[in-house]
N, C-alpha and C positions, 0 to 999 in steps of 0.2 A: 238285472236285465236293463238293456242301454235303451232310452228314451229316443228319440226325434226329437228335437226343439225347434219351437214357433216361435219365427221370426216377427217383430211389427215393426213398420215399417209407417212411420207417422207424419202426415203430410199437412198439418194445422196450419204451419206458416208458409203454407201456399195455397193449397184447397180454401183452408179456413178463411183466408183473407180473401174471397173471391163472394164470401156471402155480402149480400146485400147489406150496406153499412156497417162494414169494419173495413177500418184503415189502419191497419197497425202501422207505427213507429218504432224507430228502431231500440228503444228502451222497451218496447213490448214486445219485441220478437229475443228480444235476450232475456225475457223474466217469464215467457212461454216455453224455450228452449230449457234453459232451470229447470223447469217445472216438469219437462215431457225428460231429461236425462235423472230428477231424482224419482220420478215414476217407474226408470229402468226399458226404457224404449230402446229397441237395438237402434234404430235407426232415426235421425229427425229430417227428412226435407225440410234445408231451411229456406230456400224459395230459389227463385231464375235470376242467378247474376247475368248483369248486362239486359236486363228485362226492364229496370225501373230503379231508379238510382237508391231508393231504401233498400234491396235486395243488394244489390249491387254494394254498397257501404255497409251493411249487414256483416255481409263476408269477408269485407276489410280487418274484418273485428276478429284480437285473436280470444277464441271462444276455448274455454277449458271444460268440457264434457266427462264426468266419469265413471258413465253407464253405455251411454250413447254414442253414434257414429254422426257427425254432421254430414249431408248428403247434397252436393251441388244439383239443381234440376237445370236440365235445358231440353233443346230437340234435336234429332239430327242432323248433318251438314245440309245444304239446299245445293240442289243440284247444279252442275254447271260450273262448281266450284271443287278444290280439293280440300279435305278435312284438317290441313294444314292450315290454308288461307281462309277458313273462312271463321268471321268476325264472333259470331256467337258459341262455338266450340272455345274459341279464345277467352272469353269473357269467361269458361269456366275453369279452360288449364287455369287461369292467373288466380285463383282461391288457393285457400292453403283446404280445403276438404280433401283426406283418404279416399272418398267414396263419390260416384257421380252417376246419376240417376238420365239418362235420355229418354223422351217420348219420340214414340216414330208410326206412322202409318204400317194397320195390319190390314188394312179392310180397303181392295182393291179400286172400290167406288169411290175411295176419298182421294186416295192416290192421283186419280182420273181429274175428279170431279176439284178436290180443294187444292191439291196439289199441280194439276194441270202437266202431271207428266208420267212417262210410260213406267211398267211394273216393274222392269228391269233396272231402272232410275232409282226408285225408290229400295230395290234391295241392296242397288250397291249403297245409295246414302247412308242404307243401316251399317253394312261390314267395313265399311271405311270410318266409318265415325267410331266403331266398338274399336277396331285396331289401333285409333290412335289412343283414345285412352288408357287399350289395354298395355299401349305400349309404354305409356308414361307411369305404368304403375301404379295406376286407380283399379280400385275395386268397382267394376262397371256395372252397372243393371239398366236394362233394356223394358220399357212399359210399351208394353204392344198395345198401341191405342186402338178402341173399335176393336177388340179382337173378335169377342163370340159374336158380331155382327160379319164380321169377316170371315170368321167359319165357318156361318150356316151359309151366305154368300157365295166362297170359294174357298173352301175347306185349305186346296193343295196350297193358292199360294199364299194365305195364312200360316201356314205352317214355315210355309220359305221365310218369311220375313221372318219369325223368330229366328231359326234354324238360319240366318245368314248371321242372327246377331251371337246365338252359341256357338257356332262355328269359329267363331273369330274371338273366343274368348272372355265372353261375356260371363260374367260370376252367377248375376239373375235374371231371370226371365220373369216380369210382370204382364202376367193375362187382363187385359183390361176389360172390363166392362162400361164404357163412358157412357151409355145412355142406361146405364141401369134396370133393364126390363128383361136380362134373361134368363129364362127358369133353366133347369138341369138337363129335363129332357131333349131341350133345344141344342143340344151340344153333345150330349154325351150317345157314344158311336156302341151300338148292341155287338157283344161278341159274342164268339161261340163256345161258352162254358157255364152254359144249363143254368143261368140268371138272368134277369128281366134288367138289363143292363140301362134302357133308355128308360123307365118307367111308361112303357108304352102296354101294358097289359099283356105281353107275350116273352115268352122265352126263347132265347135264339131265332126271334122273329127277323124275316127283311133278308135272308142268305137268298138267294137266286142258287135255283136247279141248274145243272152242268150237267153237259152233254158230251158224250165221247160214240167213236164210232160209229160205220155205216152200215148200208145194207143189212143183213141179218144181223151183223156185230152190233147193232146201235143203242147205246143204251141213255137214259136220265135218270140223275139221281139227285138227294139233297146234297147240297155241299156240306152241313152241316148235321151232325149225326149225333145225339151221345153229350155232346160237349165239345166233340171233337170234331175240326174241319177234315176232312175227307177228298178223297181224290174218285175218279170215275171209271170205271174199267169196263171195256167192250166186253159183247159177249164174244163168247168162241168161234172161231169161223171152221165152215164145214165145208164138204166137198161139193162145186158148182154140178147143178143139177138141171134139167131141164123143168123149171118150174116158174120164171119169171120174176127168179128174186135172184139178190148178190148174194150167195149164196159164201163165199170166199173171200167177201168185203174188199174187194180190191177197184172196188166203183165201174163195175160192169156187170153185166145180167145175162147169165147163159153162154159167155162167150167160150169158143172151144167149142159147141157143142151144134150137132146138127137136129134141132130141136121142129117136131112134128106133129098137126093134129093136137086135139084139146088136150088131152090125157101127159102131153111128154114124155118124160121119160118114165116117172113114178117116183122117181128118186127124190129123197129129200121130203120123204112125205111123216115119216116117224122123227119123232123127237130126242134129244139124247140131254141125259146131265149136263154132256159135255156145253153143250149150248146157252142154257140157263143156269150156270153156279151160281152161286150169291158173289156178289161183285165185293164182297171183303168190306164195304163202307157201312155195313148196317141195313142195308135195305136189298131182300132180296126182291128182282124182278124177275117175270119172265117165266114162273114157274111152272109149266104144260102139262097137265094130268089129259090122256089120252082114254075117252071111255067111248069110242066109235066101233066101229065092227075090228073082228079079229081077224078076217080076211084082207092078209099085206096085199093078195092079189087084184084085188080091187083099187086099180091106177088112178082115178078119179077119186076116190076117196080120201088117198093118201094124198092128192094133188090138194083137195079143198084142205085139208090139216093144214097143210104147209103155208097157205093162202092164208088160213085163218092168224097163226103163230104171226104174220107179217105183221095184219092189221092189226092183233092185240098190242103187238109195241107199237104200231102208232095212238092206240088207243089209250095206251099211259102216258104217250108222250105230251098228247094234247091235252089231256087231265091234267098232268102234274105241269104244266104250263100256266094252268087256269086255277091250282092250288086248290084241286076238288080232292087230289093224291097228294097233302103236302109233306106228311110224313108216313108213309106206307111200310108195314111190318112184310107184309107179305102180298102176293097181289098173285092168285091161279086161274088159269084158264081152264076150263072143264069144256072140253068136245062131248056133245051127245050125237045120236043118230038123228034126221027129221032139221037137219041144219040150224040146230040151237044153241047157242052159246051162252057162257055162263062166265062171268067174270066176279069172281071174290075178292073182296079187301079187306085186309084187315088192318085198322088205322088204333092203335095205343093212344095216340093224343085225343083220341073222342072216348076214352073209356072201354079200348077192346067191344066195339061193338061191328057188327059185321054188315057189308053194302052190297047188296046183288045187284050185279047191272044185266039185265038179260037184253040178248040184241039177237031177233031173231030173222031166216034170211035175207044178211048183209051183205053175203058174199057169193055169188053166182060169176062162175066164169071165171074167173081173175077181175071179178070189179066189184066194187065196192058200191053198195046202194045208198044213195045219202037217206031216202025215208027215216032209214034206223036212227 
């Protein structure tokens, strides 16, 4: 079975030299170098030529390494200039290092703020600086400085700035963390495959409900279901009836029809499968058990049904808006006689336990009572 191998990537004689009272020399940056290649360190940053003339003379020096890779550090071109002419990229072509290490702005605020120029600035400095090196034939790596400050900030164009520097041929990508305070959760993006992804106490928590279709077609659903992201499917559309609803979801109400008196037509007042299938995503809505009188002749009666089926989708729709329905197994609407409604849910995430919502007359006329 083939392993992964862990790269280290050892920044002593540059990091290291930035503590508080040490000043290394150049006979101690060659007997730490020793020391970090007989350790077996793939990598040594051995500091910023043209930064400061001990670095600088450091890499004059020819170093024989036979574990290790010496690694030139600098930062990207400054804008305003091309990656050809400008004097600090120079200062590191002229090393004899295989390998050469850039810092560059990830984190849009610095860009702005330390940098003093626009985001678009800042990503070409990154792809034009990666291209020259990658075209002299360094093994490049890119340190996104401020990254997870920059991706809780501005996620997208954090990503750009790496994503300009692998684009163009970058071997590594270094995620920086330079103030050092960020935990996991701060970073890491919840998906949808039934784990608690951000260590936020939920599973496939933070998906936003989708909405597809109108008038009687309308439905909401989870986006996320199972593990699995999910798409949203109307209901069925039926034939436009004189009842005060899109009956045919084409975003009109009774049209075609010469609609009279409270009663209308009558039509549209029974329910069909056809209307309420289960939408394929895991969540069925919508589901109409009719227990009202068995007299179809009774035009009015059949009218308050169809009134009622309206308002129960808006009544899940405002629920599962408000994450009262955030993951709903089943959800029936029960018609009795004496205009009482009865709304059942049944939620799995709360332990299969069952929520009666009763709303009793809400709906007179084609209106809606807010009391309820």
């Amino acid at each position: 079975m083939s392993k992964e191998k862990l790269y280290i990537f050892d920044t002593t004689l540059r990091d290291g030299a930035q503590t508080q009272g040490v000043d290394f020399s150049i006979d101690d940056k060659l007997k730490i170098a020793k020391a970090l290649d007989d350790l077996g360190m793939d990598y040594i940053e051995g500091g910023w030529p043209g930064a400061n003339p001990t670095d600088t003379e450091f890499f004059q020096k020819k170093i024989k390494l036979n574990n290790s890779v010496l690694t030139a550090f600098g930062m990207t071109k400054k804008a305003g200039r091309s990656a050809d002419n400008d004097p600090g990229l120079s200062s590191i072509l002229n090393t004899n290092t295989t390998a050469v290490c850039l810092v560059g702005k990830s984190w849009d605020f610095h860009v702005d703020v330390a940098l003093g120029i626009s985001n678009e600035e800042n990503l070409e400095n990154i792809s034009e600086s990666t291209k020259l090196f990658v075209k002299e034939k360094k093994e490049f790596m890119f340190d996104a400085e401020h990254f997870f400050d920059g991706f809780k900030n501005n996620k997208e164009y954090a990503l750009s700035c790496i994503k300009s520097a692998y684009d163009n041929g970058a071997r590594w990508i270094v995620l920086c963390d330079t103030n050092g305070g960020t935990l996991p959760n701060e970073v890491v993006v919840e998906a949808c495959n039934l784990l608690d992804d951000d260590n936020q106490n939920g599973v496939d928590d933070g998906f936003p409900a989708i909405e597809c279709g109108i008038g009687a077609c309308y439905n909401i659903t989870n986006q996320c279901v199972g593990g699995n992201l999910v798409g949203c499917n109307p209901f069925a559309s039926t034939t436009e009836v004189c009842d005060g609803i899109d009956n045919d979801c084409d975003g009109l109400i009774d049209e075609g029809l010469t609609c009279s008196g409270s009663g209308g037509s009558g039509g549209g007042g029974s329910s069909s499968n056809e209307d309420n299938e289960d939408t394929g995503n895991g969540t069925t809505g919508g589901v109409i058990n009719e227990e009202g009188s068995e007299d179809d002749s009774n035009n009015e009666e059949e009218k308050e049904v169809t009134i009622l089926q309206s308002y129960f989708r808006e009544f899940v729709k405002i629920f599962k808006k408000k994450e009262v329905l955030k993951n709903p197994d089943t959800i029936n609407l029960n018609l009795e006689k004496g205009r009482k409604v009865f709304i059942d849910v049944v939620i799995s995430d709360l332990g299969d336990k069952e929520f009666d919502f009763i709303i009793e007359d809400c709906v007179i006329d084609n209106q809606v009572i807010e009391e309820c």
